[in-house]
N, C-alpha and C positions, 0 to 999 in steps of 0.2 A: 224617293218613294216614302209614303209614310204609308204606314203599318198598322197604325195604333188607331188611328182618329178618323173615324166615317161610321156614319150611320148607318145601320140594316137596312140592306136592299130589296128583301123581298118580306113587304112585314107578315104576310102569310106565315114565314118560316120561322118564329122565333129563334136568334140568337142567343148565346150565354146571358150577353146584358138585358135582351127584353127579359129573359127569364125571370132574373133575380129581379128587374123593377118591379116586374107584374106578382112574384113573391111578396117583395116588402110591400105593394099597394094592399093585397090580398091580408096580410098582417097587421098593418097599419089603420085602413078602412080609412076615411076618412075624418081625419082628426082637424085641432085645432093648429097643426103646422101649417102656415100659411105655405111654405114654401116647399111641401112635398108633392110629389110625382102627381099622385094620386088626386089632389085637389086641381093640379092644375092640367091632369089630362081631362077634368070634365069640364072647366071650363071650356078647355080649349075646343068643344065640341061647339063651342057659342060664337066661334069662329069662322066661317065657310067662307070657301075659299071663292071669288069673282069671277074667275074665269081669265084666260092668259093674259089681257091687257089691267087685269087687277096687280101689277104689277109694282111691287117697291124695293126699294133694298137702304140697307144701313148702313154707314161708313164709321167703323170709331176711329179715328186718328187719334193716338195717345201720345204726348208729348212727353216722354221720361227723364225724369232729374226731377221736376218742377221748374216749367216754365215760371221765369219772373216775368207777371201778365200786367205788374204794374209799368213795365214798358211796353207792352203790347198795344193796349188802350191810354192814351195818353193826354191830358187837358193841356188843349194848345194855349189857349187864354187870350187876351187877357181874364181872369176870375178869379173867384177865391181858392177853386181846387187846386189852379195853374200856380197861385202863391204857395200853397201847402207843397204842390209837388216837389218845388223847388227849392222852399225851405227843408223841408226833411232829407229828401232826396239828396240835394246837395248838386251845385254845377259843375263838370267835371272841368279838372285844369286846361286842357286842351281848348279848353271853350271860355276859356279868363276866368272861370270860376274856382271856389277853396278846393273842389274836390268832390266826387260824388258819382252820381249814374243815372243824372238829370240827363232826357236826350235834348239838347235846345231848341229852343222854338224854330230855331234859323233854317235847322234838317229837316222839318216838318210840312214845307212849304206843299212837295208833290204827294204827300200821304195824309191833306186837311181831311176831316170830314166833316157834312151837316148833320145827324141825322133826323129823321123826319120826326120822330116826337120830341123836341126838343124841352126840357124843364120834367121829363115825367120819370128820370133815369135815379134821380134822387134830392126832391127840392125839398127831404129834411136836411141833408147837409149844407142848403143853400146853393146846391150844385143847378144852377139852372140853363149856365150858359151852355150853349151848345156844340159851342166850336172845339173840335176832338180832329187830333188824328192819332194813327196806325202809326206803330214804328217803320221809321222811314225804309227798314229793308223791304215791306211790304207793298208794294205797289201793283200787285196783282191783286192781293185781297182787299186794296180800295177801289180797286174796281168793281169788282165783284159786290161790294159793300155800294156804292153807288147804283150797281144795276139791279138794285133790290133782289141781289140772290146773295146774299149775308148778311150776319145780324149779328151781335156780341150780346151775350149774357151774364150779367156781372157779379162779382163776387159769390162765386159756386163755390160748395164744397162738403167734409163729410162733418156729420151733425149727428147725432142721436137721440135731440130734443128741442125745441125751438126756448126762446128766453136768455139765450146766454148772454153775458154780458162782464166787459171789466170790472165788475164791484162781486160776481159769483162766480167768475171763471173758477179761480180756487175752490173755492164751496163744492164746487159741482165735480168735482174730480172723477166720483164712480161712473158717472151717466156721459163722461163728457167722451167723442173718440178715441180709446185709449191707444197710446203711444203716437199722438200730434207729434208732427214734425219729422217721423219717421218713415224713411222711402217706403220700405217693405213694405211697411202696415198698413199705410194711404193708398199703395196705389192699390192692394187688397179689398180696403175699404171704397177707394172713388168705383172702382169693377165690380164687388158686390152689390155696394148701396146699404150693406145692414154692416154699420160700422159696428154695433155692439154686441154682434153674435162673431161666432169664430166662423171663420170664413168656409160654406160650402156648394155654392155657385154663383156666378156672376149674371149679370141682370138682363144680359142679352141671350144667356145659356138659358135664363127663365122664358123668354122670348120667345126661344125657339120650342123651349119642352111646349109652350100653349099656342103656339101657331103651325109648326111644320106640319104635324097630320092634317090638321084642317085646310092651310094654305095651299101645302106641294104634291097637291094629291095626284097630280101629273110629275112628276119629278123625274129626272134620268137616272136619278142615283147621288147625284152630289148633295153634300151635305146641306143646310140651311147656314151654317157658319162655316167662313173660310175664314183664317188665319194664314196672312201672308209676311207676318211678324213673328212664326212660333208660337208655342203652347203658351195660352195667357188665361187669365181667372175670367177676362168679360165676358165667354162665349161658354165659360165650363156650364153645362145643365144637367139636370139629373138623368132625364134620358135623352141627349139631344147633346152631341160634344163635334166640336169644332173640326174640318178639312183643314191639316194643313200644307202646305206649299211653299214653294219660295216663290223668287220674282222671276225665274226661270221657268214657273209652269209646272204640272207634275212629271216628277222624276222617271225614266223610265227602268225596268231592271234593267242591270247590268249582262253586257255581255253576248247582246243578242243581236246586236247593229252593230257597223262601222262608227268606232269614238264612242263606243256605248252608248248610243243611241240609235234610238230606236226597235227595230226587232226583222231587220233587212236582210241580215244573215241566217233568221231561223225562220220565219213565214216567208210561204209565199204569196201570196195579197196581202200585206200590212193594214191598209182600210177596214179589215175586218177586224171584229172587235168579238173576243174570246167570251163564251157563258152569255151571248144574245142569241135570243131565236130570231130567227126570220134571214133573210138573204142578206142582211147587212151584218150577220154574226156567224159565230162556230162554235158547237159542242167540241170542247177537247177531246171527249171520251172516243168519237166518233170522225172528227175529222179529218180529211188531207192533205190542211195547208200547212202542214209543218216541211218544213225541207229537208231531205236525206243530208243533212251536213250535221256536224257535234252540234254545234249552234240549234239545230232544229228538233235534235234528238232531246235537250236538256229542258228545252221549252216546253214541250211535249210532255215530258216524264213529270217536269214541274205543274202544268197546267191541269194534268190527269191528278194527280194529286190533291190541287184547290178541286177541282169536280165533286169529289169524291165523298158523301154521305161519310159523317162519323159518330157512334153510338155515345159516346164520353163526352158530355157539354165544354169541357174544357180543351181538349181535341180540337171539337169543330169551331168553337171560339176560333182557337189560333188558327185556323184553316182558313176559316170566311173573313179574318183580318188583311189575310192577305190576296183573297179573294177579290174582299171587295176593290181590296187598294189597283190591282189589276185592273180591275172595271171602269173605277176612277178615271184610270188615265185615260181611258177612251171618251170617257163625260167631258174632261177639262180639253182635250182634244179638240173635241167637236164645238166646244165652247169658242177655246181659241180661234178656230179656223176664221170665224168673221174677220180680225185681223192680226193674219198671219201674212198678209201682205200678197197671196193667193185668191183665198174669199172673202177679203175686204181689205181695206187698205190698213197697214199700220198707223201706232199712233204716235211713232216719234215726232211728226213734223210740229203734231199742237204740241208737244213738252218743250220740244226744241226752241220754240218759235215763243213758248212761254220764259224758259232762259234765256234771251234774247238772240238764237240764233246759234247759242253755245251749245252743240251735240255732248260733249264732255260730260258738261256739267250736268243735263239735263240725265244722265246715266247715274247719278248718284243715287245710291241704294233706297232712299224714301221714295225720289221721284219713280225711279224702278218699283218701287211696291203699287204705286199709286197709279200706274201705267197698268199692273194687273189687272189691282181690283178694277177700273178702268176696263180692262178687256173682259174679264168675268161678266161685267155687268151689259154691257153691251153685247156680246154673244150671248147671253142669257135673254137676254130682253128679242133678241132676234130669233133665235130657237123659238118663244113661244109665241114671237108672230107667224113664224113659220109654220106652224101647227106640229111643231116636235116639242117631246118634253124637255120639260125646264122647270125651275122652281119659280114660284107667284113671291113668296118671299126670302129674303137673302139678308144675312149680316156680315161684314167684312171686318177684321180687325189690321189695322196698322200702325206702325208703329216708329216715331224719332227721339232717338236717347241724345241724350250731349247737355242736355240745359240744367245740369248741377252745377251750374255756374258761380261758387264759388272765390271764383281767382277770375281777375283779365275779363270779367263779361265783357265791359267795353275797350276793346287793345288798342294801344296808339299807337300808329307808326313812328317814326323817326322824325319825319318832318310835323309831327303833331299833328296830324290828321287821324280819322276810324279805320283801322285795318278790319274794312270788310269782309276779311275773309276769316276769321277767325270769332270766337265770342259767340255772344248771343246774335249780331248783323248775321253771323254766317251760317246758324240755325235758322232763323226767320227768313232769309231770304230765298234759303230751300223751300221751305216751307208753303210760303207764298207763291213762289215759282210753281211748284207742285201741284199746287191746290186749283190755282190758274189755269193749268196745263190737263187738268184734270176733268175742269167745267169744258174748256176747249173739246176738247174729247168727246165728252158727253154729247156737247150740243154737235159739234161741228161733224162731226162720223157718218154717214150714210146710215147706216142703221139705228143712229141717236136719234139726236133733236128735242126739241121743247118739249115733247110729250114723255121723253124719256129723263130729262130731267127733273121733270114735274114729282117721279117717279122715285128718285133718287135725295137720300139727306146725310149729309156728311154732320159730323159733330167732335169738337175735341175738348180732350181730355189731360188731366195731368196732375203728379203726385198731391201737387199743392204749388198757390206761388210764394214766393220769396219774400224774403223781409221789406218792409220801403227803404230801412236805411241800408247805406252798404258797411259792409266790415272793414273797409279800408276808402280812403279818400284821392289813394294816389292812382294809378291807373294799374295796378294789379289788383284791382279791390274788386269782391264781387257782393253776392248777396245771399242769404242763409235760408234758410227751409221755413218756410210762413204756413198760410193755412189758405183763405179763401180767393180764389183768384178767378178772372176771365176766361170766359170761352168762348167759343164760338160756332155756328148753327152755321148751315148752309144749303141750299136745293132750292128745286121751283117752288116746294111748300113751305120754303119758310119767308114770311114776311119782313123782309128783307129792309136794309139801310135805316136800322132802328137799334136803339141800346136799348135791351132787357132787364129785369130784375133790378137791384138798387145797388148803386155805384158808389163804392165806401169812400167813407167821410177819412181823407190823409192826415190825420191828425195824431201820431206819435204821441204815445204814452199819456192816454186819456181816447175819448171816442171809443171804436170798437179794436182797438189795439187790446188783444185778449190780456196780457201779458208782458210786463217790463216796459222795457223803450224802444225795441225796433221796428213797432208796424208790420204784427202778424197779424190781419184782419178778418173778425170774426164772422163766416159766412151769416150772408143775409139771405142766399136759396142755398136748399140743401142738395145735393147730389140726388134724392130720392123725388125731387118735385122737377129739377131740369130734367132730369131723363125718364119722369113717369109722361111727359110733354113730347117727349121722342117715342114713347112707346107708342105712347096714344092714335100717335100718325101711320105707326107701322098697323098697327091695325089689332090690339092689344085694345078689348073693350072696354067700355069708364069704369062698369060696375064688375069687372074681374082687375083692375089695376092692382089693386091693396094686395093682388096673391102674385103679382109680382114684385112687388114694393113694399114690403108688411109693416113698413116705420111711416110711411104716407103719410094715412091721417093723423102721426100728430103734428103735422108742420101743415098742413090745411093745401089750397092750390098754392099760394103764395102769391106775391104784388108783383105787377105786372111781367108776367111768365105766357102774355100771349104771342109768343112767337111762332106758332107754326098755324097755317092753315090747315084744318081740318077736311075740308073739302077736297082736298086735291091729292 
């Protein structure tokens, strides 16, 4: 049950927090803060909402450690970049080479890619040739990448001025993001977007302060952000803070069901849902379905209490926290039900079937998360075809830790082969699986389909990537905390089986190697121009962008950053 985190339900009624916002707005008036309440609840008046089938929602998948993305995206070759790779990089012994965390060409055969603009990813490095693959644990996101619903966008990252380069990197120290290289800071910075302010909301939290009133003007109550990761900076907003949940669904209180769940031993209708008018709900104050048992008595005593008006803002705060949280469970409830295996089919069969068949596997906590957000979105999208409320727009935050990879990225087994199971293979291949498993879902669900993915944009993220060289040569060797790394786009709207942005030049200690000799590459898009490109689709105006993004213009659109269609 969470307690803390959900938006006012009935905005008629001011809670503690509208209070104090609508305080500091009323204090504040509109100033030159780009990024207060107040500027951007007017914009967000320039918002309105389409009507139920105006339908999107946002996936952040956040890759924690920092993904090393120089394996991610990889030049097959023959080329110049495929020589760089593999000079700097180094071939790992396993593979006849000195040593290193080159993956060979030889692994690459089922993960080739073309993509369709070939020569436009970066032919100032000379990088023209085409021929790219996916690390080889990925084979679901080259598919995905072939059916033009995936895109890579290259060397992302946090920036606080465009120019930088190896001859001022030093120079530049005050302006540059302070504390490079650091988990904490980065992934701060990659979630707010204003690397050189101290950190006060995250850029999807900005999202929602300027869309949820306008968008979810039919809402049930659920927040515009859910977090099925825990409390995280991307979704924090000034008035607009994040659902969170786990991969189980919302929690319910304890104590009132058999197994602590549910509420089977204190009501009697469960279906009904506590503080709704009409025949699908019940005043506490006033009703009967409590049951003469301890169980129904404590529910009861508790439920009359949330009821209950309190004169002390700080009182009814904590009263309507838990209020709401009660109500929740019925939102997520109802959400669920499409597939609960009852009123729609579950979705294990696409995850499973995206593991190859491995139900085990396919239960691992990301793919679990990803199976949520997954069900969220599709009950959600079916509630407002239904003509019940729901939200028009939605952000999801999730989340896979492991890729401080360090030590053993690539582990060898005993007879000198990849131990898939361990390393970076055994993050990515999750990953992959997941994401796979995910689009499965989407499309393939009764209630999904094309129109529903059209609808949907997944995108990920990550502290920063890794060095090119590794720290060690021999197969415990991994690789150290870099700066601009790959990411990647995904949905019906993004213009899909294309490399974005410009794809760094692998050239150690010289080129855009900020710094010494190990290949920390100086981003060429900033984190403020890739995800003003995500906002834009969410539905985040051109000419209100800058008061989500307040570092924008000075890094301009940037070179080729058209990855998403607009239209759809």
């Amino acid at each position: 049950m969470n307690l803390s985190l959900r938006k006012t339900l009935d905005r008629s009624k001011p809670n503690r927090r509208d209070f104090l916002v609508q305080s500091s707005c009323a204090t504040l008036g509109i100033t030159s803060m780009v990024n207060t309440l107040s500027q951007l609840q007017l914009v967000g008046s320039a918002a309105a909402a389409g009507g139920p089938n105006d339908f999107k929602a946002l996936v952040c998948i956040f890759q924690g450690g920092g993904n090393d993305s120089n394996n991610l995206l990889i030049p097959r070759g023959p080329s110049a970049a495929r020589s760089h790779y593999e000079f700097y990089r180094g071939i790992p012994t396993y593979a006849g080479g000195s040593g290193g965390l080159a993956v060979p060409t030889a692994e690459l055969a089922l993960t080739a890619i073309t993509p369709d603009n070939p020569g436009t990813f970066d032919p100032g490095a000379g990088y023209t040739n085409n021929d790219l693959a996916i690390h080889p644990a990925c084979e679901g996101l080259k598919s995905l990448f072939d059916s033009q619903d995936l895109a890579f966008v290259t060397n992302v990252g946090t920036l606080t001025q465009p120019g930088v380069t190896r001859a001022n990197f030093a120079a530049l120290a005050p302006t540059k993001p302070p504390q490079l290289f650091s988990h904490s800071d980065q992934v701060l910075q990659w979630q707010s977007s204003i690397a050189d302010q101290p950190f006060t909301s995250g850029w999807g939290g900005r999202i929602a302060d300027l869309l949820d009133a306008a968008s979810n003007t039919n809402s049930a109550g659920l927040a515009m952000g859910v977090s099925i990761a825990g409390v995280n900076s991307f979704q924090v907003g000034t008035s607009e803070q994040p659902f969170v949940m786990s991969t189980a669904g919302a929690l319910d209180f304890d104590g009132y069901g058999p197994g602590n769940v549910g509420y089977a031993d204190a009501l009697t209708n469960v279906t009904l849902k506590p503080f709704l008018a009409g025949a699908n709900g019940y005043d506490p104050l006033t009703s009967t379905n409590y049951k003469t048992t301890g169980q129904g008595w404590r529910l009861k005593a508790l439920e009359k209490l949330m009821a209950m008006n309190h004169a002390n803002l700080f009182d009814a705060s904590y009263q309507n926290t838990a209020k709401t949280a009660r109500v929740t469970e019925g939102v997520v409830a109802d959400t669920l039900a499409y597939t609960n295996g009852t009123g729609g089919p579950v979705l294990d069969t696409y995850f499973t079937a995206a593991f190859g068949g491995n139900a085990t596997a396919a239960n691992t906590d990301f793919a679990n998360q990803l199976k949520m957000v997954a069900r969220l979105i599709i009950g959600n999208y079916a509630l407002l075809q239904d003509g019940k409320p729901a939200n028009n727009r939605q952000t999801f935050f999730i989340q896979q830790g492991g890729y401080d990879t360090h030590a053993s990225q690539i582990a060898i087994n005993g007879n000198n082969t990849v131990n898939t199971g361990v390393g970076q293979f055994a993050l990515l291949n999750v990953l992959s699986r997941s994401i796979k498993g995910f689009y499965d879902s989407i499309i393939g669900h009764p209630r999904g389909g094309v129109a529903l993915w059209n609808a949907v944009m997944g995108f990920t993220a990550s502290d920063f990537t890794r060095t090119f060289t590794p720290n060690k040569t021999d197969s415990t060797g991994g690789s150290d905390h870099g700066w601009g790394g790959h990411m990647m786009v995904m949905g019906g709207a993004v213009k899909g089986k294309k490399i974005y942005g410009t794809f760094p030049l692998l050239e150690v200690d010289g080129g855009i190697d900020c710094t010494g000799s190990r290949g920390r590459w100086i981003p060429s898009t900033s984190v403020d121009q890739y995800a003003a490109k995500i906002a834009e689709w969410v539905g985040v105006p051109p000419a209100q962008i800058d008061a989500v993004f307040p570092n924008l213009s000075r890094f301009g659109a940037g070179t080729n950053l058209d990855f998403v269609d607009l239209t759809i």
